[in-house]
C-alpha positions as CSV (number, residue, x, y, z in Angstrom):
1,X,10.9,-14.3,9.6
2,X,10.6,-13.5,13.4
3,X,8.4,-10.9,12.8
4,X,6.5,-8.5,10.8
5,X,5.4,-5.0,11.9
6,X,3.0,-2.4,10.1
7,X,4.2,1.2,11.1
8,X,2.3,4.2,11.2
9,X,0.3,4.5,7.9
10,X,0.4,0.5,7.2
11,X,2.3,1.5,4.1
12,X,6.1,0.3,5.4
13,X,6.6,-2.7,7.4
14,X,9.7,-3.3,10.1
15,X,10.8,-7.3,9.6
16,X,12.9,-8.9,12.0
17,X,14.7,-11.7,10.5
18,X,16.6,-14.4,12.3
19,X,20.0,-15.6,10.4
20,X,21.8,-18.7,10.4
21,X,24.0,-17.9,13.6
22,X,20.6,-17.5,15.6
23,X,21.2,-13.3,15.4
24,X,18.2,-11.0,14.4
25,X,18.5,-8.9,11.3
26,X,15.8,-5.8,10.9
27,X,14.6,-4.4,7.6
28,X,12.1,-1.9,6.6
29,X,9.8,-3.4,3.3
30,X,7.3,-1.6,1.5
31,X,4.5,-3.2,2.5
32,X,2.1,-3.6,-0.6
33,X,5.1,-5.4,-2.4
34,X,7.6,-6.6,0.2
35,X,10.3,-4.8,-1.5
36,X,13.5,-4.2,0.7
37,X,14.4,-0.6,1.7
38,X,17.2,-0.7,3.7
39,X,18.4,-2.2,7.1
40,X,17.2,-0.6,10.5
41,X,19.4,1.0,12.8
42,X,20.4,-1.0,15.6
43,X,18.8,1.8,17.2
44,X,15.6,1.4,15.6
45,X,16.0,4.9,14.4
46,X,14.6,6.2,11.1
47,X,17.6,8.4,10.3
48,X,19.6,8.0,6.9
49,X,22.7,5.7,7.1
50,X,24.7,5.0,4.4
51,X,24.9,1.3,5.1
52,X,21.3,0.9,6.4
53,X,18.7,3.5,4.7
54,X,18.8,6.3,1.7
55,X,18.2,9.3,2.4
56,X,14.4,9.6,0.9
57,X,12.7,6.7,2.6
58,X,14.5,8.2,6.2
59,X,12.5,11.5,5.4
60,X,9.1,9.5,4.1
61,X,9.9,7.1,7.8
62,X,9.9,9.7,9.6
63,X,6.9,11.7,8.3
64,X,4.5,8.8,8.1
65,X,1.0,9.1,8.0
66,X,1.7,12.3,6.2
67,X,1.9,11.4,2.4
68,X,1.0,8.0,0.3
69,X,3.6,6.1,-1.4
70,X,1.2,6.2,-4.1
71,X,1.4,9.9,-4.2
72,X,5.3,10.1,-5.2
73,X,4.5,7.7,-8.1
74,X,4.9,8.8,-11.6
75,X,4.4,7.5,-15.2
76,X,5.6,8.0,-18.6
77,X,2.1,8.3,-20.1
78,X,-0.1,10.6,-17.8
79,X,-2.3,11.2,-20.8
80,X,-3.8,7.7,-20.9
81,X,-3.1,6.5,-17.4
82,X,-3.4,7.4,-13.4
83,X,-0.2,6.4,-12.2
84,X,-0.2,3.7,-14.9
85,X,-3.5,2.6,-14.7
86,X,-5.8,2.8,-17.2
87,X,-8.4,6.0,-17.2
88,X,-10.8,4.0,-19.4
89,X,-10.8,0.8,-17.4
90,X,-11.2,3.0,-14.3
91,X,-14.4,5.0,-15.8
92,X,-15.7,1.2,-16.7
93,X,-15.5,0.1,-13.5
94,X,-16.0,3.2,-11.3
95,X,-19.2,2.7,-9.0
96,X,-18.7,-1.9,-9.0
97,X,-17.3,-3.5,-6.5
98,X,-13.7,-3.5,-7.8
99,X,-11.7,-2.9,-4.9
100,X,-9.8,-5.9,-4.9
101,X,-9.2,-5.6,-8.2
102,X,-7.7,-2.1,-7.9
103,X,-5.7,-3.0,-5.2
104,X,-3.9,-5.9,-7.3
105,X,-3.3,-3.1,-9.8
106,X,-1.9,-1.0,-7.5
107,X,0.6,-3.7,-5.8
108,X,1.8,-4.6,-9.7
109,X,2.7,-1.2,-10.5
110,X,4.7,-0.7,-7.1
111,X,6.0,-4.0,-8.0
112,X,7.7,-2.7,-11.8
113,X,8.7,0.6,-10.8
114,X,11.9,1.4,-12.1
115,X,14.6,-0.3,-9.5
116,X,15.6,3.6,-8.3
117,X,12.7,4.2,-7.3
118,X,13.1,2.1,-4.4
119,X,17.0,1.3,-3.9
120,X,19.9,1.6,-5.4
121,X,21.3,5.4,-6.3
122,X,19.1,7.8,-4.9
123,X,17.0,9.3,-8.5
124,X,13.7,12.0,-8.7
125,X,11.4,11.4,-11.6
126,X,13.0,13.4,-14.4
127,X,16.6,11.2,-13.8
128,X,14.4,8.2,-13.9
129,X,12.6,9.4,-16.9
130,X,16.0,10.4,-18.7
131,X,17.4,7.2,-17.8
132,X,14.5,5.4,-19.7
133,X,15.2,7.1,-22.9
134,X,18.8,6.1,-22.8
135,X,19.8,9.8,-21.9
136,X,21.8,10.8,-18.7
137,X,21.1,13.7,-16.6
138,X,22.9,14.7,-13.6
139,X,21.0,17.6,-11.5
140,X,23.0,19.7,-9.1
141,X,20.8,20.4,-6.4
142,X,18.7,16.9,-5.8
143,X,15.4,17.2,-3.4
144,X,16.0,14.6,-0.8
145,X,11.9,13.8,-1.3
146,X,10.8,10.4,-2.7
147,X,10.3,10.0,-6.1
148,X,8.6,6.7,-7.8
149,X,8.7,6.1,-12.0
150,X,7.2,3.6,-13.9
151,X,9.1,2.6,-17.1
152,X,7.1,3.0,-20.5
153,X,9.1,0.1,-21.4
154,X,9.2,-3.4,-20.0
155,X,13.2,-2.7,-19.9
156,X,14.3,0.8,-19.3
157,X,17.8,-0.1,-20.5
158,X,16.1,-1.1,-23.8
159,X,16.5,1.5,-26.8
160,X,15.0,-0.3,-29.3
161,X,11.1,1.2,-28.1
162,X,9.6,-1.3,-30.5
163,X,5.6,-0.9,-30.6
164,X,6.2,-4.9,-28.4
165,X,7.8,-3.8,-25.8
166,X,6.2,-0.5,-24.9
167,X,4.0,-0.1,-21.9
168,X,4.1,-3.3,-20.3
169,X,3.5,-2.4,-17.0
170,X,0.5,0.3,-17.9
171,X,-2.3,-1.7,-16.5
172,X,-5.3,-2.1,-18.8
173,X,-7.3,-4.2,-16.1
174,X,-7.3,-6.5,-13.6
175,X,-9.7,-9.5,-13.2
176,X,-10.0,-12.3,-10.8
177,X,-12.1,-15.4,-12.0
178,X,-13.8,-17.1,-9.8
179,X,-11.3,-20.2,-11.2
180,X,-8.2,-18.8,-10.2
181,X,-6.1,-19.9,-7.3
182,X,-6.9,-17.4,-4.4
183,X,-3.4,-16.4,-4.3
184,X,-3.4,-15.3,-8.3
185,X,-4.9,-12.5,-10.4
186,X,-4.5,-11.9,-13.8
187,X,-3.3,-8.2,-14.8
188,X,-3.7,-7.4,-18.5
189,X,-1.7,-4.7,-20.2
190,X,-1.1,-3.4,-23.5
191,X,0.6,-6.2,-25.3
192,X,0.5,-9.0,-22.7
193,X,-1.5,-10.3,-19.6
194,X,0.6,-11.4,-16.7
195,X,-0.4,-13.9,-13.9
196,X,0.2,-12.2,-10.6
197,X,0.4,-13.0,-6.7
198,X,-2.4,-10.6,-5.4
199,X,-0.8,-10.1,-2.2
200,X,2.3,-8.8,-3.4
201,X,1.8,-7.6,-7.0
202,X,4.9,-9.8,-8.3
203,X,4.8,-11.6,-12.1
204,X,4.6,-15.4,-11.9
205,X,3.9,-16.1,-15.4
206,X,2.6,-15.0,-19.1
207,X,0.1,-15.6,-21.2
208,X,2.1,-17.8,-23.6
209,X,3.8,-19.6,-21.1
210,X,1.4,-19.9,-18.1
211,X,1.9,-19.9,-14.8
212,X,5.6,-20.8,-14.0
213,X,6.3,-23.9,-13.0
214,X,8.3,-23.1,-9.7
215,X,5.0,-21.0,-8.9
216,X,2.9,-24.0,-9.7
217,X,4.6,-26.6,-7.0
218,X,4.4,-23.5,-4.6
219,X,0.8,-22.9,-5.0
220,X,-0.5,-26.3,-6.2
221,X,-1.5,-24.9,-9.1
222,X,-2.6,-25.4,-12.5
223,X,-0.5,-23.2,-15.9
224,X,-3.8,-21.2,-16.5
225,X,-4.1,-20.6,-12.6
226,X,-6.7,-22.9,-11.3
227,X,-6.7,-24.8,-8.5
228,X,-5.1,-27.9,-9.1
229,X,-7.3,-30.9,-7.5
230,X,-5.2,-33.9,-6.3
C-alpha cells in the first residue's frame, strides 16, 4: 500500500496501491471494513464507469458528508434489531462506556452484508431481500441510490432456514476482555460467537474452533484470543 486517504465524511477511503511492475493502482474501500468498491478513475473522478465504479457508490462519492453508510443499511428482522443489532443489548448498555464495543458491532455487520450490497450487480433492499428467500425479483425502474441488506441467514443461498443457521450475523453483543489480543473482539450472536479483528469487523474464528490458526501466527496469538507470551 502507497497510500491510504480518508475522504470527506471518513466513511470511504482512496488507496493507492503499487503493483509488481512499480505502476500505482487506485481504489476506493469502505473504510470501517476495507471492503473494495471499485477502481478510481485515472482522473480521480467520482463518476460511474463500468470498469472502475457502480453507479450507487459514484452518487454516495459524490454526495459525501451528506448521508451515513450506516443509514442505507437494512435487516431482515427490524422487530428485534437496529440494523442488526440487538435492541435489548443496546437498552443494557445504553448510558456505559460501550463505544468501542458498538463500533466493533457496527464494523461486523458492514462486514456480512449481503455481497450486493457492496459489489457485484447493482441490487436495492427488496432484490436483496428476495434473493435471500430463494425468490427472484427483477424491478423495472431501479433507484440508482445505495442500498445495504444483511442476510437473516449465515448463507443467503441457503433454503434450508434451519432454526442453526438463522441470524448469524444479528449481533447479540459485543465484549472485549481485558485478556484478548488488542487486535480481537468477540461478537456473539444468536447461535454462535465469533472472534473478530476490531479494526475491520472481519471473522477470524468460532467458538468451537478458536481463533484460526493463520490468524494466530499473524497476531501471536492464543485459540481463545489471548496474548500469546513467548
Amino acid at each position: 500500500i502507497h497510500s491510504f486517504e480518508l475522504l470527506k465524511g471518513e466513511q470511504v477511503a482512496r488507496v493507492k496501491i503499487i503493483k509488481e511492475d512499480g505502476s500505482v493502482d487506485t481504489i476506493f474501500v469502505l473504510a470501517a471494513t476495507g471492503e473494495p468498491l471499485g477502481r478510481a478513475q485515472p482522473t480521480g473522478a467520482y463518476t460511474a464507469d463500468s470498469s472502475h465504479l457502480r453507479a450507487d457508490w459514484s452518487d454516495f462519492l459524490q454526495k459525501m458528508g451528506q448521508s451515513n453508510v450506516w443509514n442505507h443499511l437494512r435487516c431482515a428482522n427490524s422487530e428485534d434489531y437496529v440494523q442488526g443489532i440487538s435492541k435489548a443489548w443496546l437498552q443494557r448498555t445504553r448510558g456505559s462506556n460501550t463505544s468501542a464495543e458498538r463500533q466493533v458491532a457496527e464494523r461486523y455487520i458492514l462486514a456480512s452484508v449481503v455481497a450486493n450490497s457492496v459489489s457485484g450487480r447493482q441490487m436495492n433492499h427488496l432484490e436483496m431481500a428476495a434473493m435471500d428467500a430463494g425468490r427472484q425479483m427483477e424491478l423495472s425502474k431501479r433507484s440508482k441510490g445505495l442500498s445495504l441488506y444483511l442476510s437473516e441467514y449465515v448463507n443467503a443461498a441457503c433454503l434450508s432456514k434451519t432454526p442453526d443457521s438463522a441470524r448469524h450475523h444479528h449481533v447479540e453483543g459485543v465484549y472485549i476482555p481485558t485478556t484478548f489480543h488488542p487486535s480481537i473482539a468477540s461478537v456473539q450472536t444468536t447461535h454462535r460467537e465469533y472472534y473478530v479483528l476490531r479494526e475491520t469487523g472481519q471473522q477470524i474464528g468460532t467458538e468451537e474452533e478458536g481463533v484460526s490458526e493463520t490468524w494466530q501466527e499473524i497476531l501471536k496469538c492464543n485459540a481463545n484470543g489471548t496474548v500469546k507470551h513467548e
